[in-house]
PAKESE-264903 format. One record per atom (N, C-alpha, C): x negated, z, y negated. Coordinates in steps of 0.05 Angstrom, whole numbers, plus 5000, padded with zeros to 4 digits. Layout:
XZY
...
//
This chain:
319552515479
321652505499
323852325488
325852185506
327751985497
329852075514
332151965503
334352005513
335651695530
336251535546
337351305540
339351245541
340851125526
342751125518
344550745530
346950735515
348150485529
346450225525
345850045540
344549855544
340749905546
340149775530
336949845522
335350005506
337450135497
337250305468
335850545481
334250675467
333450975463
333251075442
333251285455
333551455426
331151745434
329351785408
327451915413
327652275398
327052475415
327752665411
327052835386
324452775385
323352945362
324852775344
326252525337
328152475314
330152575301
330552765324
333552805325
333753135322
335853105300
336953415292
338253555310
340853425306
343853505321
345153305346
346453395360
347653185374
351153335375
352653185360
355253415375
357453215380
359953255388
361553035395
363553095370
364052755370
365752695334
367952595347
369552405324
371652315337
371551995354
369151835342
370051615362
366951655386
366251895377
364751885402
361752235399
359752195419
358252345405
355952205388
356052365371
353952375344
351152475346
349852295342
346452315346
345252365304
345152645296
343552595274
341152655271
339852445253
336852485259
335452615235
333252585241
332152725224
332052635200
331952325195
332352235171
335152195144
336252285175
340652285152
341752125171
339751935177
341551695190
343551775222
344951645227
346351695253
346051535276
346751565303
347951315323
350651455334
352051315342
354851335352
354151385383
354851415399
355551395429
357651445446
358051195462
360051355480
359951555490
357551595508
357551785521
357552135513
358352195526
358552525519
356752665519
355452845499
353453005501
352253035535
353453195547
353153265583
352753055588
353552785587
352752565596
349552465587
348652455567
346652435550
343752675570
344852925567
343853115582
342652855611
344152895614
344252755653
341652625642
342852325635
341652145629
338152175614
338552445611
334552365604
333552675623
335352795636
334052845664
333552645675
334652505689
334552325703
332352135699
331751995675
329551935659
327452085669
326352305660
324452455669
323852505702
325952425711
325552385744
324052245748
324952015743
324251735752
321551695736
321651775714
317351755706
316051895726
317552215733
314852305751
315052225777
317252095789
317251935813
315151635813
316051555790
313551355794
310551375784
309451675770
307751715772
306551665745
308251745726
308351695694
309151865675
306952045654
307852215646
309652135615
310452215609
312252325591
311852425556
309752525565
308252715540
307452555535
//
């Protein structure tokens, strides 16, 4: 599962530890230590790979 994030970027779920909001934005940590920054707000992030998962099973594309 992916999350997508600003521009072309994704970000993939089973990578990822934590997500919480920092100070210049929310914080994606992964499983390896490493980080990504984001503007967007956790809830926003949320949205955004609902939405994702819409649109695969709207066009008839699974996910798994």
């Amino acid at each position: 599962m992916f999350i997508p994030m600003e521009g072309e970027k994704l970000v993939c779920l089973e990578n990822v530890a934590m997500i919480y909001r920092g100070e210049r934005g929310s914080v994606i940590l992964k499983r390896d230590g490493s980080t990504v920054i984001s503007s967007l707000t956790p809830v926003t992030l949320k949205r955004r790979y609902l939405a994702f998962c819409r649109e695969l099973e709207t066009n008839g594309r699974s996910f798994l």
